[in-house]
C-alpha positions in Angstrom: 243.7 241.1 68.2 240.2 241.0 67.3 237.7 238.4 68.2 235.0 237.4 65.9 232.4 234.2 65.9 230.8 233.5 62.4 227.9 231.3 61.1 229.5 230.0 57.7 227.6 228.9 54.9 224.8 230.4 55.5 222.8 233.5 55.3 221.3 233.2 58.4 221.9 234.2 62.0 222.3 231.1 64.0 222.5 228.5 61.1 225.2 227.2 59.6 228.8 226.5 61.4 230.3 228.5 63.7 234.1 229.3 63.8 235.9 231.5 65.3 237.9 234.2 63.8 241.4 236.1 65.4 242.4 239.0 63.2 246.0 240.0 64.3 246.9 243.5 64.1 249.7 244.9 61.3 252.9 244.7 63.9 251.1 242.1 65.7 253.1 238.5 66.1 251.4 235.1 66.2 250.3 234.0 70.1 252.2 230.9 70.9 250.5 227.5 70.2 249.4 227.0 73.8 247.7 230.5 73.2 246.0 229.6 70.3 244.6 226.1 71.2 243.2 227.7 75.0 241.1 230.6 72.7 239.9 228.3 70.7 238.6 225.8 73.4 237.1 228.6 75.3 235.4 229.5 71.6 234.4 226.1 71.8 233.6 225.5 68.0 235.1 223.2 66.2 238.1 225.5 64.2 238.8 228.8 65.0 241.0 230.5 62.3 244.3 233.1 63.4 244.5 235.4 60.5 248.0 237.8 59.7 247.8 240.5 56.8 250.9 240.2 54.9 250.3 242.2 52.2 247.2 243.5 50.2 246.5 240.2 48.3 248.1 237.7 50.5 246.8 236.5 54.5 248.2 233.8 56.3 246.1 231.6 58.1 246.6 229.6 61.1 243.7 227.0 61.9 242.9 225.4 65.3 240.2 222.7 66.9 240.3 223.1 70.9 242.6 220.0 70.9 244.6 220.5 67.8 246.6 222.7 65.1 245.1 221.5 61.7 246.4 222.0 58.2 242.7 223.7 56.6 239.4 223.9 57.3 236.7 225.6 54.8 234.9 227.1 56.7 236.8 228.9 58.9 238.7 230.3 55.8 234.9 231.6 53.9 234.7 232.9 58.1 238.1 235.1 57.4 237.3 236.7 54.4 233.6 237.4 55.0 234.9 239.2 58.3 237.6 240.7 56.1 234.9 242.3 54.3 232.9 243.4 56.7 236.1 245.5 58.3 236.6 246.7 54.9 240.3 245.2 54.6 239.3 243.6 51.4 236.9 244.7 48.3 235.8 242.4 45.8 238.5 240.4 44.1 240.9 237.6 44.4 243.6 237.0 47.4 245.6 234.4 48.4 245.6 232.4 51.8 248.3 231.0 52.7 247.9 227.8 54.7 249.5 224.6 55.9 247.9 222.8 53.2 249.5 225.6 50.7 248.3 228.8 49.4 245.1 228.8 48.3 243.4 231.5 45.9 240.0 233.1 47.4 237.1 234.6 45.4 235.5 237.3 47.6 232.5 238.5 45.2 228.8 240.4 46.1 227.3 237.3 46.5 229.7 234.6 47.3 232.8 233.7 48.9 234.9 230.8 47.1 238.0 229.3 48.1 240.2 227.1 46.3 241.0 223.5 47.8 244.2 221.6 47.6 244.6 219.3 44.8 242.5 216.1 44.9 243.4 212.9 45.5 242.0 209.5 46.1 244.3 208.1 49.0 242.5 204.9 49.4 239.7 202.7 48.3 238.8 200.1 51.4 238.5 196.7 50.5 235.2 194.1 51.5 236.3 193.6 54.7 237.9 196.8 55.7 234.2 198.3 54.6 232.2 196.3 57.3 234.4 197.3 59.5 233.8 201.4 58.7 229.8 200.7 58.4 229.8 198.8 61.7 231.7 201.9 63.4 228.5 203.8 63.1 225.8 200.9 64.0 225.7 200.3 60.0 225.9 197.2 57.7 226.6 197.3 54.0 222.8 196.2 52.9 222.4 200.3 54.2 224.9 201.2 51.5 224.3 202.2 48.1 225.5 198.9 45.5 227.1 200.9 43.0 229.3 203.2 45.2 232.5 202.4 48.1 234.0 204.3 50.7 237.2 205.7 50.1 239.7 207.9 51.4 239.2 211.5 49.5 242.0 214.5 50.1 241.5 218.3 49.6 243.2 219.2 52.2 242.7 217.3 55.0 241.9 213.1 54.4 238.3 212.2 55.1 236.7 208.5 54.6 233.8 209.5 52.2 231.1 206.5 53.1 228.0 206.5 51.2 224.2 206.2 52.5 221.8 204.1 51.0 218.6 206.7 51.9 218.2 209.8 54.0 216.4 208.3 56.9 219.3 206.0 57.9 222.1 208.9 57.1 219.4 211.0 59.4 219.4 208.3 62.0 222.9 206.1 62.4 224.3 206.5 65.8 227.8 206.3 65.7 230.4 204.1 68.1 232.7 207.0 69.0 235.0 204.5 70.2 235.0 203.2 67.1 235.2 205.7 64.8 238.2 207.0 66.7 240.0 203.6 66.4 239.4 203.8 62.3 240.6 207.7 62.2 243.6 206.9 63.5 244.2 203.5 62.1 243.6 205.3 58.7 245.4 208.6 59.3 242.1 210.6 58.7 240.7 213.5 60.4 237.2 211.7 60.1 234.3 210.5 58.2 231.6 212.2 55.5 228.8 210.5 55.4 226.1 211.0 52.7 223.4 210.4 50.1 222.4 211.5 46.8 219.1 213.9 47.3 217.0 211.4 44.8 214.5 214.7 44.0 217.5 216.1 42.7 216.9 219.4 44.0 220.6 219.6 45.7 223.4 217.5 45.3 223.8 215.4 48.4 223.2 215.3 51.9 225.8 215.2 54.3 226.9 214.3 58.1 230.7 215.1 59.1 231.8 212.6 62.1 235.3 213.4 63.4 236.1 212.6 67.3 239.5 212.3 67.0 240.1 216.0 67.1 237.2 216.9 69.1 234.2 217.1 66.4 231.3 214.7 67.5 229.5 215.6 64.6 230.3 219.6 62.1 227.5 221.0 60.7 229.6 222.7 57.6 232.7 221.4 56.5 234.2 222.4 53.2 237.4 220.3 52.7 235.2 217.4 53.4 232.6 218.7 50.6 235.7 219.4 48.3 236.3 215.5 49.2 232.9 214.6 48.0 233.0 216.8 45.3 235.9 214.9 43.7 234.5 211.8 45.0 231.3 212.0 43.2 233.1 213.5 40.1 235.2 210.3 40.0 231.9 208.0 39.8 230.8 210.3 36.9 228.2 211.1 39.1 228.8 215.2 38.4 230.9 216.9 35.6 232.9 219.4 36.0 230.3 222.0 34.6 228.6 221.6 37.7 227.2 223.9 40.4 227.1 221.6 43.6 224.7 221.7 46.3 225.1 220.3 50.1 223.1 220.5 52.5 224.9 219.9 56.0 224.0 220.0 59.3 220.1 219.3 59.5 221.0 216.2 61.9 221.9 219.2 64.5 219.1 222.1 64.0 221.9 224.1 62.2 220.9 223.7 58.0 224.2 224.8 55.9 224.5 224.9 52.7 227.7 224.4 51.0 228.6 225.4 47.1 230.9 223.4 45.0 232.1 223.9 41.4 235.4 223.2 39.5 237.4 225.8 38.4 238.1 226.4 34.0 241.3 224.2 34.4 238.4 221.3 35.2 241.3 220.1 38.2 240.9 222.7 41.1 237.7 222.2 43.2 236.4 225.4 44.8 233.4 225.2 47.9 231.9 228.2 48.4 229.0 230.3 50.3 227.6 233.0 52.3 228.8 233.5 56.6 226.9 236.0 59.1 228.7 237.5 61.8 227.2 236.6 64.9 229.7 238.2 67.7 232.5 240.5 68.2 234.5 239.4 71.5 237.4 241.2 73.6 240.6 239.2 74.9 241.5 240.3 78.1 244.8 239.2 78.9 
């Protein structure tokens, strides 16, 4: 196997979110699971993806959190192909990963790598009471919320709670009860929380902070499933169209700026992130 560490969704060295990537050789088998979850704890960023060729057009990825297997995760997967690239396994065109959240088409171009998400869907839209009880998790009240917009429970991929900010300085400054928001991700079946605000200038979509304790993630600098979430989110609101090239900036909160592409594809239904990843490291397993 091969060992790589990645800055997704950005073009800069140290930026953006790291994740690991484990290219398996041609007659190479998956490592067991214990296998997998100790690399990516010694990795120690927040998803490290475990990639088998299949064929040509098709790769099979396998995505772990040092605590957890989990079903996708965006960035990792923009991670793969970039290093796929790199090792000159790929060209520019379109491949399919397949995943746990099902097989996903990929959009490897000079410029940009795209990746489809899972089809969207609106699990849940909290009631008043239920939406004290998600500000409060993160030393908020609803007066800090925006009056025309409600947390809800977005899937595109994996189930975020999508909780919109009022203004940048209190998304830059909430403190969150990690107690707390562990208590609501698993009394919600989510894998954690997006927070953000519209940019009010204009200049980018929205701002974002991804809090998700339960499977090991204080806070993520990049996320794209949770971005997909928002995507949809905001395009349910009317707030975007499905024209739309979609900005987010990530990760500011934790002196690692990402920025995260979003657009719908021509059948206006399939949302795909996108954006640039730097290879930081090439590592060697010894067994």
């Amino acid at each position: 196997m091969k060992i790589f560490i990645c800055d997704a969704f950005s073009s800069k060295i140290f930026k953006g979110n790291q994740a690991g990537v484990v290219i398996l050789e041609r007659n190479e088998e998956y490592p067991t699971e214990i296998l997998m979850r100790n690399i990516s704890a010694e990795l120690k960023h927040s998803e490290t993806a475990f990639v088998k060729k299949i064929d040509d057009k098709n790769f099979k990825i396998r995505y772990f959190t040092p605590t957890e297997e989990v079903e996708l995760c965006g960035h990792a997967t923009i991670s793969v192909f970039s290093v796929l690239r790199e090792l000159k396994l790929i060209s520019n065109d379109k491949y399919i990963a397949q995943t746990l959240a099902g097989n996903l088409e990929i959009i490897v171009d000079k410029d940009f790598i795209y990746m489809d998400m899972a089809s969207p869907k609106i699990e849940y839209i909290f009631n008043l009471n239920e939406i004290k009880e998600i500000y409060s998790a993160f030393n908020l009240n609803t007066t800090q919320a925006p009056k025309n917009l409600v947390p809800k429970i977005v899937n595109t991929g994996l189930s975020d709670i999508i909780i919109p900010i009022k203004n940048k300085n209190i998304l830059d400054s909430f403190i969150m009860n990690k107690e707390k928001v562990i208590e609501l991700s698993k009394k919600y079946k989510v894998v954690g929380a997006h927070l953000f605000v519209l940019d009010k200038n204009k200049k980018v979509t929205a701002f974002c902070r991804n809090i998700a304790p339960l499977v090991g993630i204080d806070e993520e600098c990049a996320t794209g499933t949770s971005n997909g979430a928002l995507t949809h989110y905001l395009k349910d609101y009317n707030i975007i169209s499905t024209q739309d090239i979609n900005t987010f900036i990530q990760g500011e909160a934790m002196e690692r700026t990402s920025t995260i592409l979003s657009k719908y594809k021509e059948d206006k239904k399939t949302i795909q992130i996108g954006g640039n990843t730097v290879i930081s490291f090439e590592c060697k397993f010894y067994k």
